[in-house]
N, C-alpha and C positions, 0 to 999 in steps of 0.2 A: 517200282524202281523207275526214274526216268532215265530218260535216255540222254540227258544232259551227261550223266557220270559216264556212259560210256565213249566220249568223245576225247581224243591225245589234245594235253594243255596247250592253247596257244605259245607261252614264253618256250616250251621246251620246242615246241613246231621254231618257233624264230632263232632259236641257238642252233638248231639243225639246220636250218636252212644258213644261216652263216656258215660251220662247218662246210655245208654244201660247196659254197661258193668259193672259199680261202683258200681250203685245205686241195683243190684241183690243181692250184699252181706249184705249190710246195718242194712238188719229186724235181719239177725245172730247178728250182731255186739248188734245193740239193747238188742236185748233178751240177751246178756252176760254179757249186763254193767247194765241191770234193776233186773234182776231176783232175785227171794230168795236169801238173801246171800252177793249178789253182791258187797255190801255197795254202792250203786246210788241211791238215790230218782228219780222215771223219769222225774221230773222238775228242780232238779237243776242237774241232767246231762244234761240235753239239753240246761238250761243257760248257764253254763260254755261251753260246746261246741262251741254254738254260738258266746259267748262274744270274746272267744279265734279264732273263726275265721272271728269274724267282725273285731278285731284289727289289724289281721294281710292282712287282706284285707284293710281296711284302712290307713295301712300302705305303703304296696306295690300302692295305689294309689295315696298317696300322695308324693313320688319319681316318680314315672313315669309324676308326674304331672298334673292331671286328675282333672276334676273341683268335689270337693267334698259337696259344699253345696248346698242341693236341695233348689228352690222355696217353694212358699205353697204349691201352687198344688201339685206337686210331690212328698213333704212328705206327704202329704194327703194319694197320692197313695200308699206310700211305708210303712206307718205304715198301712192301711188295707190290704196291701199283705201282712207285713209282719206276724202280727197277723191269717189272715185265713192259710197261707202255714208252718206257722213255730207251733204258736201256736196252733192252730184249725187242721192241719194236723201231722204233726210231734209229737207235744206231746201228741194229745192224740194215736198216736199209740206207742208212750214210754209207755204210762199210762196203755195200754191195753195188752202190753207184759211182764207183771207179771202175767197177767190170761191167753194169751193164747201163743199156739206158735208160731214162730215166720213163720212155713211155711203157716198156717190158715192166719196168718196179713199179707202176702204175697198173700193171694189169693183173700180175700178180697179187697183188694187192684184195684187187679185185675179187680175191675167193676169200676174202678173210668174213662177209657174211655167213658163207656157206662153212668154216669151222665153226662161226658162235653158234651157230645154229645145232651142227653136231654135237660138240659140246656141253651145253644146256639141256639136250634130249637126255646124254648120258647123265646128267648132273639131276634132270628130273626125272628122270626113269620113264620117257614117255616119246614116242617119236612123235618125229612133227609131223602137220597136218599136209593131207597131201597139197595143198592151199600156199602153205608156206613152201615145201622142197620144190614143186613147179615156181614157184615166181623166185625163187632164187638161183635156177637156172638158168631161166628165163634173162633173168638179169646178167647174169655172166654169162650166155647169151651173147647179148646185146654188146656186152664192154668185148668182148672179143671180136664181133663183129665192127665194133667202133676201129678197134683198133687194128682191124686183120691188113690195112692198106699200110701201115709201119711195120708191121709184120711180115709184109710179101716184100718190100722193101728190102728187106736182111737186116735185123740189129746187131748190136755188140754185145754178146753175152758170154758168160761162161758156165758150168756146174756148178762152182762156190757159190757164186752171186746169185742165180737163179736158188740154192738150197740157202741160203743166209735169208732174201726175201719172204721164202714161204715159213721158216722159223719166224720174220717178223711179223707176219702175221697171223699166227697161231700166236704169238706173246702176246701184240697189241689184242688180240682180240679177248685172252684168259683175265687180261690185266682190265677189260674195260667191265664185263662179267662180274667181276669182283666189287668193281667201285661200284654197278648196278644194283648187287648185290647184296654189300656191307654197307649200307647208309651211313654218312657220319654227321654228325650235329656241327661240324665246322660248317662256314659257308662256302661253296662251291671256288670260290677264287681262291681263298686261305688252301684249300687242296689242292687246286691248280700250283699255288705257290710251291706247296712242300713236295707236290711230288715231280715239279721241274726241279728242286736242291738235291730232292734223292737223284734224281736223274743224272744232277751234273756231277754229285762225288762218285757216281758209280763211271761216267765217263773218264772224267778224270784218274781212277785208281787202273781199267784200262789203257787208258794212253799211257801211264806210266810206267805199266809192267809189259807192253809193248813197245816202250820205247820210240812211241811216233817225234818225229821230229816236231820240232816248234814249229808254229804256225808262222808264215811270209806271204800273208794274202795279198793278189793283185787288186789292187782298186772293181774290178767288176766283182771279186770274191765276197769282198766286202762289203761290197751295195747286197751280194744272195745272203750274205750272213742277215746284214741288217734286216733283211726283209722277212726273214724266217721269225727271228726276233718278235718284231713287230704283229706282223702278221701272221704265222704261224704258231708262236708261243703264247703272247698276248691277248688276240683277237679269239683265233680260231679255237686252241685248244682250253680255253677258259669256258668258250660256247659247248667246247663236244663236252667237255664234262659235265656242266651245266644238263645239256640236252641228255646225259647217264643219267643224271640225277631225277628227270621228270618223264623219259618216254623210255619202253623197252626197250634192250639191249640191241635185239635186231631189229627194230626200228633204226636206230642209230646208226648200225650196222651198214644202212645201205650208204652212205656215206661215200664210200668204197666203189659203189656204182655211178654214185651221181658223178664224181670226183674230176674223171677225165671227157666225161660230156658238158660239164661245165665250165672244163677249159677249150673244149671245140666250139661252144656256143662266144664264149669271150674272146678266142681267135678268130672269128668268123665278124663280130661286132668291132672288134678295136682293131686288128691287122688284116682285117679284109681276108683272112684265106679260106678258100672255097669251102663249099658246103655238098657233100658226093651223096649218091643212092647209098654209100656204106656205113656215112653219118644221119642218114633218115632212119632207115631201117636198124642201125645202132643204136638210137638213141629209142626210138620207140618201143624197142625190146626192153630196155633198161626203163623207160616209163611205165611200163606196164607188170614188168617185173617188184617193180619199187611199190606201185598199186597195189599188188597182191598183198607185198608184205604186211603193206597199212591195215586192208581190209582182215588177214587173218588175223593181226592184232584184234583188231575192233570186235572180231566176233569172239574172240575168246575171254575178252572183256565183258560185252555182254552175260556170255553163259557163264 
């Protein structure tokens, strides 16, 4: 056997590495289009997000020509991905970024490797290596130590929002598990599309039986809407799935880690703001954490 097969595909490293990069801005974006003020309910921001980026995903697939109608099975799978990833993950960290901020939902976040990981042991009957549980601490870690200078700070938080977060991510995480898991013969964007539609009727049937008021976005709202859109719906998460579909789940996973050192590295390059001993040593926890994981993938590939 060579050791060519044991190496993670280039395109799925490149879809990761987008996520890497996108998805760090996102919790800001959120918290500007949710907050006091804002005119967004976080359920039908997230519906109109979604609808407007499953149409235009379903658009661009049905020019390129791509088979658009799932089986049963397949929408079986694609309305409970898209339900735990969009609505079970995503909204409720909309939901939960009117109470807290937006770096806390970020860190939180932060431990959603460390449930896939749980997770998948119980799912394979097999604990992880001790290779894998150290570099995943390691990594959360690092994101705490990233962020321990917002933390000493004082944030805005509450019990709801902090317990609505760590449900989103234990959803986001069961929901990506799944797509990892259940391969479908659609193409990666055609699932991106349908499971941003599930995502938006499932927002939309909560706003409605919550009764959120209509949306009155302020022009700044509107620019975090559009950007989510764009960048969030469009870009990024057509990459993370992509990147489900060709590397491990925890590989992916780290995503979670890289997310908010990626937005310190792009605040530090475009807004000039400082760079501390809290962000070296954060971040290098988190690099080396994120190493581990690669390498214990790689050897279990191997054997």
């Amino acid at each position: 056997m060579t050791h060519e097969k044991h190496h993670l595909p280039l395109a799925g490293l490149l879809h990761l590495f987008v996520t890497y990069v996108v998805w760090g801005s996102t919790y800001l974006a959120i918290r500007v289009a949710v907050r006091e003020g804002a005119g967004w309910g976080p359920f039908w921001m997230g519906a109109t997000r979604v609808f407007v980026a499953a149409a235009a995903l379903f658009a661009f697939n049905r020019l390129r020509g791509a088979r658009l109608k799932p089986t049963r099975f397949e929408l079986g799978i694609l309305a409970a991905t898209g339900l735990l990833l969009w609505v079970g993950g995503n909204g409720a960290v909309n939901w939960a970024e009117q109470r807290i901020d937006s770096g806390l939902a970020a860190l939180i976040v932060g431990s959603m490797p460390i449930w896939v990981a749980m997770m998948e042991s119980l799912m394979d009957r097999r604990r992880p290596s001790l290779l894998l549980s150290s570099s995943l601490v390691i990594g959360f870690g690092g994101l705490l130590v990233l962020t321990y200078p917002m933390l000493e700070d004082g944030v805005r938080a509450d019990l709801l929002g902090v317990m609505a977060v760590v449900f989103a991510a234990v959803s986001w995480g069961f929901g990506s598990i799944i797509v990892s898991r259940r391969p479908l013969a659609l193409d990666p964007i055609v699932i991106s599309g349908w499971q941003q539609l599930v995502g938006g009727v499932g927002f939309t049937v909560i706003a409605l039986l919550v009764r959120e008021p209509a949306p009155r976005p302020t022009p700044e709202a509107w620019a975090a809407w559009a950007y989510l859109v764009v960048f969030g719906s469009l870009l990024a998460y057509t990459s993370f799935v992509y990147a489900l579909k060709l590397l491990p789940t925890t590989v992916v996973m780290t995503y979670a880690y890289v997310n908010p050192a990626i937005a310190v590295l792009l605040g530090w390059l475009i807004l000039s703001e400082p760079i501390t001993g809290y962000t070296v040593v954060g971040m290098t926890l988190i690099v080396g954490g994120v190493y581990g994981v690669f390498r214990d993938k790689g050897k279990r590939v191997a054997n």
